[in-house]
C-alpha positions in Angstrom: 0.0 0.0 0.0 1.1 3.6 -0.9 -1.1 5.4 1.0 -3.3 4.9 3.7 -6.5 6.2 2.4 -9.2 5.4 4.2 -7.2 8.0 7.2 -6.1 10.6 4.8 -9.5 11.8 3.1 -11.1 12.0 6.2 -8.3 14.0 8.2 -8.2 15.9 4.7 -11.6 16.8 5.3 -11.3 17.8 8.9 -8.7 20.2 8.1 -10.7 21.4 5.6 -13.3 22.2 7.5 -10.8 23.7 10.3 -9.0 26.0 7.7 -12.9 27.3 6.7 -13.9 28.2 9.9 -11.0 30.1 10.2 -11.5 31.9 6.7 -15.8 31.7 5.9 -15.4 34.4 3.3 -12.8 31.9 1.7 -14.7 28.6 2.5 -18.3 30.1 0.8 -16.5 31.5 -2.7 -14.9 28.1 -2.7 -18.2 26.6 -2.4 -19.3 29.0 -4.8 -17.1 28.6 -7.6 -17.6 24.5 -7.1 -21.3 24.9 -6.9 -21.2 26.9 -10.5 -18.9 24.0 -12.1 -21.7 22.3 -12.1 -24.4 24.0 -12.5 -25.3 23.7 -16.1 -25.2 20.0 -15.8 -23.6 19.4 -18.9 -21.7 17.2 -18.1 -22.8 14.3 -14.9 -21.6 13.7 -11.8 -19.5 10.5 -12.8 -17.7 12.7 -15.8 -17.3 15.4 -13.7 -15.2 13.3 -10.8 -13.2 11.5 -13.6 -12.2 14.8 -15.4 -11.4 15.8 -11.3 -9.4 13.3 -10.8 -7.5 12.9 -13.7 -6.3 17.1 -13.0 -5.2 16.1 -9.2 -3.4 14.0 -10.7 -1.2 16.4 -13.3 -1.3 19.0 -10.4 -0.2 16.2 -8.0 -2.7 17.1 -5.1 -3.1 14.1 -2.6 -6.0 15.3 -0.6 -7.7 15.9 -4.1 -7.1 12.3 -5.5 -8.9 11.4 -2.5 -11.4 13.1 -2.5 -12.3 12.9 -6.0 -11.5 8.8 -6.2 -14.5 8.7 -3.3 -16.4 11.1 -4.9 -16.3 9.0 -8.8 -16.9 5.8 -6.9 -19.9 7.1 -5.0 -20.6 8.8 -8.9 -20.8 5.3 -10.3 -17.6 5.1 -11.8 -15.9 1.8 -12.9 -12.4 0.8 -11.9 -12.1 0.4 -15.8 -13.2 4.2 -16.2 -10.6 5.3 -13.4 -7.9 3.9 -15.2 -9.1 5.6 -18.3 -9.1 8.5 -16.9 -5.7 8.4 -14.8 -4.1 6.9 -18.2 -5.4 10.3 -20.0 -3.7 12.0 -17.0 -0.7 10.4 -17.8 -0.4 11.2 -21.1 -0.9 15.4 -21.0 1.6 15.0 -18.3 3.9 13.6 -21.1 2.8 15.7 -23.6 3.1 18.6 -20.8 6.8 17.5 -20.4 7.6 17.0 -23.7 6.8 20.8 -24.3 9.0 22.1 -21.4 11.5 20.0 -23.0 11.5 22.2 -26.0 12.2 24.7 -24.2 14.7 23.6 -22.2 16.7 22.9 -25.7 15.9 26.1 -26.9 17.3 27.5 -23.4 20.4 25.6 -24.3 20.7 26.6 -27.9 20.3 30.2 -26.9 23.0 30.2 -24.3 26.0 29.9 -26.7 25.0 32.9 -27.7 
């Protein structure tokens, strides 16, 4: 086991919840902003977790893979869609690192000069 799940999200969540109490203006516009995410329901819940978890993963937030891995099991999501979706994760990261290696080169090529 990497990670001990089942402990994290829920400790996530409590300090969640701590860190709002402490800031309510903060906590209710970022309420707010999730609440209007959704709102056209465009898109379901299910697609909406996947597409969440997949971007925790290329910004490499734990307490968001959590949350969102609960939240597109709870959403109906297979195991077979998860990996879909973390598999799609993996390859903008690639194609996210295969751009910053272009410009590393070009970084390189422009310091002989």
């Amino acid at each position: 086991m990497l990670f001990n799940w089942s402990d994290y999200v829920p400790a996530v969540k409590k300090a969640f919840g701590k860190l709002g109490k402490a800031h309510p203006k903060m906590l209710d516009a970022y309420q707010a902003l999730d609440a209007a995410a959704g709102a056209d329901d465009a898109l379901d819940a299910k697609t909406r977790e996947l597409i969440s978890l997949a971007v925790a993963i290329t910004t490499r937030c734990d307490g968001c893979i959590g949350v969102h891995a609960e939240a597109a099991r709870k959403a109906g999501a297979s195991e077979a869609e998860v990996a879909q979706a973390l598999a799609t994760a993996i390859a903008m990261n690639a194609g996210a690192a295969y751009v910053f290696s272009l410009r590393a080169l070009e970084a390189y090529e422009q310091s002989a000069s």
